[in-house]
KEPA-250143 format. One line per 5 residues: number of its first residue (from 1); their letters; for each residue x, y, z of C-alpha. Coordinates in Angstrom, 2 decimals. Layout:
BEGIN
NUM = A = X Y Z | ... .
END
This chain:
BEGIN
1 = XXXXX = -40.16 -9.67 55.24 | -39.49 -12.40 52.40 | -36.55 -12.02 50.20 | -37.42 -12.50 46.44 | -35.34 -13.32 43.16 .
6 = XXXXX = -36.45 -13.09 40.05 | -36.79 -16.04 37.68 | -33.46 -15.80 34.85 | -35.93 -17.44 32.43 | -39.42 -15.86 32.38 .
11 = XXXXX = -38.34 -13.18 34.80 | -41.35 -14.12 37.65 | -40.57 -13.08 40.80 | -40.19 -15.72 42.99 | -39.07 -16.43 47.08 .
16 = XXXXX = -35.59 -16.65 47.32 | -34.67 -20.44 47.07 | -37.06 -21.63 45.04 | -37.50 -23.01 41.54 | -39.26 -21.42 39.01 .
21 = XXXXX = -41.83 -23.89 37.27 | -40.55 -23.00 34.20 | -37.50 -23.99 34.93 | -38.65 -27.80 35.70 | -40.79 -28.09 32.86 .
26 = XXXXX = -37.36 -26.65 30.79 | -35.69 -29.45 32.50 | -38.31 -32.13 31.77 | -37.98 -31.21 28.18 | -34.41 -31.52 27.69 .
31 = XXXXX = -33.90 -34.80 29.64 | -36.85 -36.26 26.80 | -35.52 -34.65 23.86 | -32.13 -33.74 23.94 | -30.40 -35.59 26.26 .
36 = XXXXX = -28.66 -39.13 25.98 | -29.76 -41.78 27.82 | -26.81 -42.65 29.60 | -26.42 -39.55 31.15 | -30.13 -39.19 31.63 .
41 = XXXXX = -29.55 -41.90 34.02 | -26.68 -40.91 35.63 | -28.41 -37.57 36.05 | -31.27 -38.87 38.22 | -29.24 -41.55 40.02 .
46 = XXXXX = -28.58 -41.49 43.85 | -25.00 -40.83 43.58 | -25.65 -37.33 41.49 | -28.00 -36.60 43.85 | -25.69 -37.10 46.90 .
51 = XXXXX = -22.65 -35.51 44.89 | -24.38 -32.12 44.37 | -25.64 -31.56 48.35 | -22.05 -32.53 49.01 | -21.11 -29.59 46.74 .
56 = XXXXX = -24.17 -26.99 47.31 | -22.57 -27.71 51.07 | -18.85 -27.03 50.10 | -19.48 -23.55 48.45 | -22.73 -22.60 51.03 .
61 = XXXXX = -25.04 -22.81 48.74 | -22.97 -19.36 46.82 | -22.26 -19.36 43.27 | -18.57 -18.66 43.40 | -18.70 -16.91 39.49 .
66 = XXXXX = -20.85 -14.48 41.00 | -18.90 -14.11 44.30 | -15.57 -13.84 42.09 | -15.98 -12.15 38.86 | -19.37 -10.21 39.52 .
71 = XXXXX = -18.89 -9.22 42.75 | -21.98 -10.34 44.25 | -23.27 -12.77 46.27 | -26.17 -15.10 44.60 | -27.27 -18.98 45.67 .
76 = XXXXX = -26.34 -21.20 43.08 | -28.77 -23.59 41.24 | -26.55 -25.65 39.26 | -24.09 -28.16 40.14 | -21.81 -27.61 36.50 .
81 = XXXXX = -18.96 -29.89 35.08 | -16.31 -28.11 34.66 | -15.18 -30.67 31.67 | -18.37 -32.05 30.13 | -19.50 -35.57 31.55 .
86 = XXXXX = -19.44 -36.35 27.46 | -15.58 -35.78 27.58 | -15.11 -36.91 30.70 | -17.11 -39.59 31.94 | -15.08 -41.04 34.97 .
91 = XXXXX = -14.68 -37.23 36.47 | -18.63 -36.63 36.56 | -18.97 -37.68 40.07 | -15.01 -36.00 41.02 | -15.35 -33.20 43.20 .
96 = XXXXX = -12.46 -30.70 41.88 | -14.62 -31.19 37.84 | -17.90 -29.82 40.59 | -18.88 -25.98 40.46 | -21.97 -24.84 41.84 .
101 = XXXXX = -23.58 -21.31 39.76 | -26.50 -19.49 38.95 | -28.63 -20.52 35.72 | -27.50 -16.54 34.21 | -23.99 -17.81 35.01 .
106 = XXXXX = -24.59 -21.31 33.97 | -25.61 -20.30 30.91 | -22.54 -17.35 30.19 | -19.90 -20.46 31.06 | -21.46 -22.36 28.28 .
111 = XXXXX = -21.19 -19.88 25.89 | -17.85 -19.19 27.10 | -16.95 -22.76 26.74 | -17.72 -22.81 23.23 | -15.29 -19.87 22.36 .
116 = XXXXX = -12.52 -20.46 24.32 | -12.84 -24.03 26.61 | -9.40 -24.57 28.08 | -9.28 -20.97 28.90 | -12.98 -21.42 30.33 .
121 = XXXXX = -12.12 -24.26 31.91 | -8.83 -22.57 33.72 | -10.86 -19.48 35.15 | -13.16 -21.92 37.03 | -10.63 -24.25 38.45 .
126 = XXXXX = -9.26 -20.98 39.31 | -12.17 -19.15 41.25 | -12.78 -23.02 42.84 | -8.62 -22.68 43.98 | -8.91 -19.16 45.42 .
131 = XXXXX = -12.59 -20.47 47.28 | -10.65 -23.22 48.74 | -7.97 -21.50 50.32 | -10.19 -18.22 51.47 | -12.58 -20.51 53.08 .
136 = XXXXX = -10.94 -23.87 53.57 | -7.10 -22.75 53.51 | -6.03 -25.61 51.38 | -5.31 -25.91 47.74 | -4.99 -28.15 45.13 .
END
């Protein structure tokens, strides 16, 4: 029997693992319209691309947010900067700025970014702290 998810988007239901087309074409659109070009590149270089299996293999593919604060276990999507490639550009490729979550989740640390981003920012190096030492048992 095939597990399913359901898309966070345009709430298809989908197998578990897979992207929702939506979701691409959503992507397509903001790399064209919205974002700069010099992280547009960065964005589909080889080292971004090699960065975020290195992470999606650190955290098992689990969105630690969801693990964490939520209580459940979901794969993660999105490889997220903690602190923005456009504030930080020399940490965008740094492993400890790397957190892998959900697009729901994704989208709540945005918004939570905008209130409150050092306290935002603090919570996920925190949940990334705790994963380290319950799975790796090393910290910062």
């Amino acid at each position: 029997m095939a597990i399913y998810k359901r898309c966070d988007r345009c709430r298809k239901q989908l197998p578990s693992g897979t992207k929702c087309d939506c979701v691409k074409i959503r992507h397509k659109e903001y790399d064209k319209y919205a974002r700069d070009k010099h992280s547009d590149s960065f964005y589909h270089s080889g080292e971004w691309k090699r960065m975020k299996r290195v992470i999606v293999q650190k955290y098992f593919s689990m969105d630690i947010y969801s693990y964490y604060i939520l209580d459940k276990m979901e794969y993660g999507e999105i490889v997220h900067h903690i602190t923005p490639v456009k504030e930080d550009w020399d940490a965008r490729l740094d492993e400890s700025n790397l957190v892998l979550l959900t697009s729901a989740n994704h989208n709540i640390i945005h918004r939570m970014l905008e209130k409150d981003p050092n306290g935002c920012k603090a919570l996920l190096h925190g949940l990334k702290d705790r994963f380290e030492m319950e799975f790796y048992g090393k910290t910062r």
